[in-house]
N, C-alpha and C positions, 0 to 999 in steps of 0.2 A: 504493500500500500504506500508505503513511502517513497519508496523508487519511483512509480505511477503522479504520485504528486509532486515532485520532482522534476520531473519530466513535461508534465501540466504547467510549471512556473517556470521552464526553460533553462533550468540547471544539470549539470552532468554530475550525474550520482554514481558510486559503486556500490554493490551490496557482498561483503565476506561473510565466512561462517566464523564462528568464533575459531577453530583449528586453525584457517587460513593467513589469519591476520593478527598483527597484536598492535594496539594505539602507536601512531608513528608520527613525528612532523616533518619525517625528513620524504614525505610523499607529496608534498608541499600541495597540501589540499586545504580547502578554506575553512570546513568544519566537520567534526568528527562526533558523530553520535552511535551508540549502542540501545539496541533494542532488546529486553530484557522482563519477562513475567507482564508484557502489557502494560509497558513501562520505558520513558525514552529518559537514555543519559548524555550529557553531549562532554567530549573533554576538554578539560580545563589544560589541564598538566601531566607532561609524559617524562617518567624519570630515563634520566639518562648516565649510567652509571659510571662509564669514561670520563664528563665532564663532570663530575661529580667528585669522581676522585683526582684529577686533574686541578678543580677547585680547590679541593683538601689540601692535596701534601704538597701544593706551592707555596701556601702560606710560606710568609718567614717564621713564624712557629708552630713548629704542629707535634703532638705527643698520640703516637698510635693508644697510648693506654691511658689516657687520662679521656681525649677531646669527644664529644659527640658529636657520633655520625651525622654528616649533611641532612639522610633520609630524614633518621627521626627530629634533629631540629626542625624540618618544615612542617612534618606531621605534631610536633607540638607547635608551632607557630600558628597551624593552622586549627587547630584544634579550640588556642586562645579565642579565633574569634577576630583576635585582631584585626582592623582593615587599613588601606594605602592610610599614609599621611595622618596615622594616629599613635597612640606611644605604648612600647611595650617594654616589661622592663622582666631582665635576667636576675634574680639576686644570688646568683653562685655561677659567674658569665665565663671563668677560666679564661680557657683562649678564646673567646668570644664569636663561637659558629654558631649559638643560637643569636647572636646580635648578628652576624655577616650574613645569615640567610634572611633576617627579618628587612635589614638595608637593602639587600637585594629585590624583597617585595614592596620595596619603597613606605616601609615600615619603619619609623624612627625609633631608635633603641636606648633604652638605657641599663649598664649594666652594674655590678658590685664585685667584686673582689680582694679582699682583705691581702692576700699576700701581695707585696711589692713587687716582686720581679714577674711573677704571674699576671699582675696587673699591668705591668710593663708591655710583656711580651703581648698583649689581646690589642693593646694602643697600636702595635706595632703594624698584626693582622690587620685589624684596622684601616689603619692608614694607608695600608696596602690596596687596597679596594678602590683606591683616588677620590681622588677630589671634589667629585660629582658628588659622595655623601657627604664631606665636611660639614659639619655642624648638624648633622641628624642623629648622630649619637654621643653619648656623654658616659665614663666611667667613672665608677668610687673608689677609690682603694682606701674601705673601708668595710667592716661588718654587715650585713644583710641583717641581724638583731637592730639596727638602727636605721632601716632604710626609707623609714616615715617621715624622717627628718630633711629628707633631700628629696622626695619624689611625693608629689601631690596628683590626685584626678587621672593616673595611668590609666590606657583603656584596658590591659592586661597583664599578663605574664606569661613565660612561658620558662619551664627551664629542667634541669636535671641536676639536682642538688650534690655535695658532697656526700658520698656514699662510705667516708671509712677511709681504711689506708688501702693501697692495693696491695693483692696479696697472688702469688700463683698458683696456690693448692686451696683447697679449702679447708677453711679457721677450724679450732678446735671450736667446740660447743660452749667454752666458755670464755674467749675473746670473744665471737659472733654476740654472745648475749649482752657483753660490755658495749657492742660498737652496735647495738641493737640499741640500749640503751640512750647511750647520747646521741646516736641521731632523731630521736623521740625527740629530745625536748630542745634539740636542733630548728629540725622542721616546724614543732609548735609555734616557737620564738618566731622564726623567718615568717611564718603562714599567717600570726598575727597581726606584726607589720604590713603585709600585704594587704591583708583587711582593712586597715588605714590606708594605704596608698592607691589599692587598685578597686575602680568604680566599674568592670569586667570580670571575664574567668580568668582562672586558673587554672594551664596544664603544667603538669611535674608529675615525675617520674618518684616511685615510691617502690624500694628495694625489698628482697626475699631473699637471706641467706641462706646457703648450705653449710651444712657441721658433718662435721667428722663422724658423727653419728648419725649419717642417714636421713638429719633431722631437717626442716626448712624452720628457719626464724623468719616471722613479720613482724614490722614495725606494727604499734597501736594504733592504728588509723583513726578509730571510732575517739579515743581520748588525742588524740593532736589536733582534726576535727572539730571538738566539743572546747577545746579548749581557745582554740583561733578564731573560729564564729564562720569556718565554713561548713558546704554542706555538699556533698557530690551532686554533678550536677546530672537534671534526668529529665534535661527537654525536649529530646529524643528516645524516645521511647524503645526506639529500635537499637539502640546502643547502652548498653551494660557496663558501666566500670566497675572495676577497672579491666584494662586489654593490656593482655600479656606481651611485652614484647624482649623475648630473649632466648638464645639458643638453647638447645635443649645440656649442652656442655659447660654453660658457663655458672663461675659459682654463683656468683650475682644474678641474680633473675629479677627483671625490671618489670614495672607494671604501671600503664598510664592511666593518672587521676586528671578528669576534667574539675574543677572546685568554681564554685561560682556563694 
């Protein structure tokens, strides 16, 4: 039916099966829709994993074991909510790819980071990006416990918190139960502030350890929560949080919170 109308309006349409085809812009076609349960989806954005990592490890800082993935920055970026030309802010920004992909979507950024040289080096990423963003983003090298003090009326966040130290095996059951611990009243602290600063959601990533005994540790969601003055969010009905995002090998197992 849609090819037929298509053809009716004088446009050259192609129809694939889903096996045939996978979303592409390099077909250079003007617009790409999927037909799906009696249902039309047209595409927005096609990941491209080359330029992707291309993006990545050019930086002049980039850390394979600390930074987060391009992907999931955009997928929490987009998740916020955030739109063009409004303010989203990191409170644990690192090397700042959740700020370098929010700039990219003409997303102005603001980010935190307490260590020095850490905060150095995201300036640097940064700046790298040129001059076209100058002045759409601004870092703190300061605490995210204090982030209400410098950031007012943000339309969101978006970010992937300190998870602990890194480790290559997995912790015994009772380190994980300590770094369980303080990252509880971590996150409380940061998610508070946020509640002061941010008039949006909130997507972040909330960690699941493995122990040496088989065992997974979760953070207290329900009391960090109860304590911040958020509430998951559940505007879509069709969507559940949290969504697991992590391989099935790694000790850290992530899990995305939308918080509104």
């Amino acid at each position: 039916m849609m090819k037929i109308h298509f053809k009716e309006e004088g446009l050259k349409a192609m129809r694939r099966k889903a096996d045939q085809m996978n979303p592409s812009r390099d077909m250079h076609i003007d617009v790409e829709v999927t037909s799906f349960n009696k249902m039309i989806f047209k595409t927005v954005a096609v990941s491209n994993p080359k330029s992707y990592k291309a993006r990545d490890e050019k930086r002049p800082n980039w850390d394979a074991k600390t930074v987060v993935s391009l992907r999931l920055a955009k997928i929490l970026i987009n998740l916020s909510e955030v739109s063009e030309n409004k303010l989203l802010i990191d409170p644990f920004c690192g090397l700042g790819t959740i700020m370098q992909e929010a700039l990219l979507m003409n997303i102005n950024a603001v980010g935190f980071e307490k260590d020095r040289l850490t905060c150095e080096k995201c300036m640097r990423n940064l700046d790298w990006l040129g001059k076209k963003y100058k002045g759409k983003w601004k870092i703190h090298n300061s605490d995210a416990r204090r982030l209400s003090n410098q950031v007012k009326n943000a339309d969101g966040a978006a970010t992937e918190p300190y998870m602990g130290p890194y480790f290559k095996r997995v912790p015994n059951r009772y380190l994980a139960e300590r770094i369980v611990r303080e990252l509880e009243t971590l996150y409380a602290d940061v998610l508070r502030e946020l509640r002061k600063a941010v008039k949006g959601k909130v997507a972040i990533i909330m960690p699941r350890f493995k122990t040496d005994v088989n065992k997974r540790l979760e953070l207290d969601i329900r009391g960090i929560l109860a304590y911040s003055g958020f509430k998951i969010d559940d505007s879509i009905p069709e969507i559940q949080y949290p969504l697991p995002y992590y391989h099935v090998a790694s000790n850290i197992e992530r899990f995305i919170y939308v918080l509104r």
